[in-house]
DRENPA-3360 file (N, C-alpha, C; in nm, 2 decimals, always signed):
BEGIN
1 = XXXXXXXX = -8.12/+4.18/-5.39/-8.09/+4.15/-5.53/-8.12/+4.27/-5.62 ~ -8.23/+4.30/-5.61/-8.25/+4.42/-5.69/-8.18/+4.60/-5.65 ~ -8.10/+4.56/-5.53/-8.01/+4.68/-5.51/-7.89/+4.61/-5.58 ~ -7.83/+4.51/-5.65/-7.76/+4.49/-5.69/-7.78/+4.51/-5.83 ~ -7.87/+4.53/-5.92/-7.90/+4.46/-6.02/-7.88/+4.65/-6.05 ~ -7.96/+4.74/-5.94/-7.95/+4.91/-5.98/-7.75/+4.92/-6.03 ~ -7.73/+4.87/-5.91/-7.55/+4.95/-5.86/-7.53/+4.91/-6.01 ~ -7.54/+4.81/-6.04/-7.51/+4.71/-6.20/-7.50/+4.78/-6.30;
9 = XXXXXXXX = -7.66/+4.89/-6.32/-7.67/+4.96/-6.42/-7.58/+5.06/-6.41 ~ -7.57/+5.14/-6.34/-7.54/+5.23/-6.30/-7.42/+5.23/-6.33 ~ -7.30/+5.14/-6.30/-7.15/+5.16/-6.30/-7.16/+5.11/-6.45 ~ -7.24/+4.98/-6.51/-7.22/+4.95/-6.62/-7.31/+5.02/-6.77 ~ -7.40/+4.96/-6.79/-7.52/+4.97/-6.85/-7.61/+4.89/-6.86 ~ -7.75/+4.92/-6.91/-7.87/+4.81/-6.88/-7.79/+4.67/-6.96 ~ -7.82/+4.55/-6.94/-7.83/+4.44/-7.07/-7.94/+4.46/-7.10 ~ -7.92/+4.37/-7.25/-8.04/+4.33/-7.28/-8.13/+4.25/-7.19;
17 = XXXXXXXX = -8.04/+4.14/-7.17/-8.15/+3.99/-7.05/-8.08/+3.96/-6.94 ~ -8.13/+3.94/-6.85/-8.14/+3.89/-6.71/-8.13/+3.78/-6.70 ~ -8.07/+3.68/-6.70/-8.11/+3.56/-6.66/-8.09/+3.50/-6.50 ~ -8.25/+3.46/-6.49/-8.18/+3.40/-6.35/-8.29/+3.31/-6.25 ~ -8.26/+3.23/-6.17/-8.41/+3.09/-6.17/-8.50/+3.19/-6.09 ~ -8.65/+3.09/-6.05/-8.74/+3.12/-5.99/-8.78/+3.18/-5.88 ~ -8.67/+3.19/-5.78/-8.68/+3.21/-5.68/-8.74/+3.34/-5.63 ~ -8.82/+3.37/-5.51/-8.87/+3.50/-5.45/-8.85/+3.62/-5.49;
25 = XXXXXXXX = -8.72/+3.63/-5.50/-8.64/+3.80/-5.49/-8.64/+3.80/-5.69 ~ -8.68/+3.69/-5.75/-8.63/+3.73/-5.85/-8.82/+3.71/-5.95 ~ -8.92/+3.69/-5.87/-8.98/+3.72/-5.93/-9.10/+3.82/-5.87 ~ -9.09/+3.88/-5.76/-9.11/+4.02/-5.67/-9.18/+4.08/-5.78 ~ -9.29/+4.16/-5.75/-9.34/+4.30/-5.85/-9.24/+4.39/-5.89 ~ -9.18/+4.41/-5.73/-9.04/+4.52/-5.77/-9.00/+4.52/-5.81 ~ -8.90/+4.39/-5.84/-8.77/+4.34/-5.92/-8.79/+4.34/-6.10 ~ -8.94/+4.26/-6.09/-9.00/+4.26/-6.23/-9.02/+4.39/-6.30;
33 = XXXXXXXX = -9.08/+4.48/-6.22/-9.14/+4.59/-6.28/-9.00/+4.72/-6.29 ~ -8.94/+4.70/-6.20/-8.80/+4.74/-6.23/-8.73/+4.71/-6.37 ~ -8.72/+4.58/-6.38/-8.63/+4.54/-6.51/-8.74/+4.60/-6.68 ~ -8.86/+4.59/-6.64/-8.95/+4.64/-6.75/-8.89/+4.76/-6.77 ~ -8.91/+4.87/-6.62/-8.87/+4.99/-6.65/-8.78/+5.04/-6.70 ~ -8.68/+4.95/-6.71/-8.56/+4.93/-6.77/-8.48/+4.92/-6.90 ~ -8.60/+4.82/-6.93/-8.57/+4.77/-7.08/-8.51/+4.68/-7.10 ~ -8.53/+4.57/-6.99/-8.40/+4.45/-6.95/-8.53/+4.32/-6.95;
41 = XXXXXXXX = -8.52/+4.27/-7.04/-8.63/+4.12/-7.02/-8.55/+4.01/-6.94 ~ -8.60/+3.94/-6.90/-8.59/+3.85/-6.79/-8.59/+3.70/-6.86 ~ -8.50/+3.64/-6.82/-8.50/+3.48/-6.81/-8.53/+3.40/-6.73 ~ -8.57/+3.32/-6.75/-8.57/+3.26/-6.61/-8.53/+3.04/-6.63 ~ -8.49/+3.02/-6.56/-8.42/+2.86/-6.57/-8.54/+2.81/-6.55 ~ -8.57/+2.67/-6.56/-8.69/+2.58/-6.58/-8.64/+2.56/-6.38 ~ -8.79/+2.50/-6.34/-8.75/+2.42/-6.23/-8.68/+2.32/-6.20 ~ -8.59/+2.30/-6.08/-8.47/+2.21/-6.07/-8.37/+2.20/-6.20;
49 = XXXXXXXX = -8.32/+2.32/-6.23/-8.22/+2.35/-6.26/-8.07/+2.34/-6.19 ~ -8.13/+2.35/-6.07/-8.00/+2.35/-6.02/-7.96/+2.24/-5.96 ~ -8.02/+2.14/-6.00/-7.98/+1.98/-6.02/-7.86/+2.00/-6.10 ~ -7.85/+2.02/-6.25/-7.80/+2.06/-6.33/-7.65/+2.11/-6.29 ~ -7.69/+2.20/-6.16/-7.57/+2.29/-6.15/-7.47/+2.21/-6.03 ~ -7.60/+2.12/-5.98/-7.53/+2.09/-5.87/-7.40/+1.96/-5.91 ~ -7.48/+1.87/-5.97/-7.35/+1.80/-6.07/-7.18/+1.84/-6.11 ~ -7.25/+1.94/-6.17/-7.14/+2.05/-6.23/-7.03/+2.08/-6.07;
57 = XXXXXXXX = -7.09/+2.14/-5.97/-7.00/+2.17/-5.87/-6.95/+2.11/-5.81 ~ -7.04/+2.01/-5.79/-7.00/+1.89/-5.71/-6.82/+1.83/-5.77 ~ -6.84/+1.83/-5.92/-6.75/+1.80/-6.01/-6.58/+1.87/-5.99 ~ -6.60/+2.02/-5.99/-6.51/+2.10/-5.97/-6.50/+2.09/-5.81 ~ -6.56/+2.08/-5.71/-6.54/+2.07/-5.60/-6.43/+1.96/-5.56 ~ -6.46/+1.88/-5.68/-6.35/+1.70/-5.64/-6.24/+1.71/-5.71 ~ -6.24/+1.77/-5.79/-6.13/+1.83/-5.89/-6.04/+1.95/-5.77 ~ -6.06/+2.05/-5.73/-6.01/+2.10/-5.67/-5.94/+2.04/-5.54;
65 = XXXX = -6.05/+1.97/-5.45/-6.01/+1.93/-5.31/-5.93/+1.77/-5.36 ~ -5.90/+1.70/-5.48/-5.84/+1.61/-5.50/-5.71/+1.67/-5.59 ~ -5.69/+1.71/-5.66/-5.61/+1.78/-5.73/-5.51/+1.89/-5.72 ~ -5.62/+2.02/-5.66/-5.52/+2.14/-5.65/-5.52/+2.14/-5.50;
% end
């Protein structure tokens, strides 16, 4: 993730914020102290968020495989 997040800067420019949930790779010293070094603050989703998301896909997933 965080070789993704360099290539990112690189071709584009820093953002301001990051957003993105709890998980391992996203809250690493590396990753963290990277985005400081950066100048990029960090978001992060509440736990079980992706309840939230999974609804949502589930939704377009029925829409597609019924529809298109």
């Amino acid at each position: 993730m965080l070789d993704a997040v360099k290539r990112s800067i690189e071709t584009h420019r820093n953002p301001e914020i990051i957003n993105s949930d709890q998980s391992c790779q996203f809250t690493s010293s590396e990753y963290v102290s990277h985005l400081e070094s950066s100048s990029i603050r960090q978001s992060m989703d509440d736990k079980a968020r992706w309840v939230d998301n999974a609804i949502i896909e589930r939704s377009l997933r029925s829409l597609k495989c019924d529809n298109i």
